[in-house]
C-alpha positions in Angstrom: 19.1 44.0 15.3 15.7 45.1 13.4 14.7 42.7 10.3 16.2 43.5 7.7 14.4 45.5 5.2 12.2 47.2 7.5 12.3 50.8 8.4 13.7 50.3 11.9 16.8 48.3 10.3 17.3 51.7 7.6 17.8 53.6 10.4 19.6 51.4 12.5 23.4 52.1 12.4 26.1 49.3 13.3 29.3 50.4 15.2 32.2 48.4 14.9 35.2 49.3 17.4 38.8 47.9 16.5 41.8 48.6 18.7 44.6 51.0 17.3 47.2 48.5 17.6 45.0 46.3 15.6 45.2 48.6 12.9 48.6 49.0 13.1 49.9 45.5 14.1 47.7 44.0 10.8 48.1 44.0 7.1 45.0 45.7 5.3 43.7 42.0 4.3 43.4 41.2 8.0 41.4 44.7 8.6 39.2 44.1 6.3 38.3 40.1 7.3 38.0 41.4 11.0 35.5 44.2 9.2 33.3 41.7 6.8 33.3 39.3 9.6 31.3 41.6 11.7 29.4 42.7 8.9 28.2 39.4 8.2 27.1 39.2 11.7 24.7 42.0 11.7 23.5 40.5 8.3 22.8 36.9 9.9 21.3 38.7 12.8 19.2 40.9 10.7 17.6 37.8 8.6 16.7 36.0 11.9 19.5 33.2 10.6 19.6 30.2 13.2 23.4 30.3 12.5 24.3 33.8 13.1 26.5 32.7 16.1 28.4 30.1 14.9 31.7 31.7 13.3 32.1 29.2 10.6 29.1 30.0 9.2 29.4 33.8 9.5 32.3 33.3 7.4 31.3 31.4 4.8 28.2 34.3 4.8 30.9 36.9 4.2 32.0 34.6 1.4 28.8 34.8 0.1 28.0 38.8 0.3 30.9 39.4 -2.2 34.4 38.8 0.4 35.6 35.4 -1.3 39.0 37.1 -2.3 40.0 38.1 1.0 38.6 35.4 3.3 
């Protein structure tokens, strides 16, 4: 993943891929977690963060960027 803020990371697009019986298995609020969770990652990874791979701390980041109500 580019830094963040650099003109490499604007172009940069992140694909997230999440099975169809997922979707359909899942309520909405579990959808989305799976969604900011992966977010958060390509945040963490963005910044250089030394804790990008350690889940707990990916979602407390996703707490942080604004997805308090549904973690």
């Amino acid at each position: 993943m580019p830094p963040y803020g650099t003109q490499e990371f604007k172009r940069t697009q992140a694909t997230i891929y999440i099975r169809k019986d997922f979707l359909n298995q899942m309520p909405c609020e579990i959808v989305v977690f799976a969604i900011e969770h992966e977010m958060a990652h390509v945040v963490l990874n963005a910044t250089g963060n030394l804790l990008r791979d350690n889940e707990k701390a990916v979602d407390l980041s996703a707490m942080l960027l604004g997805f308090s109500e549904i973690v």
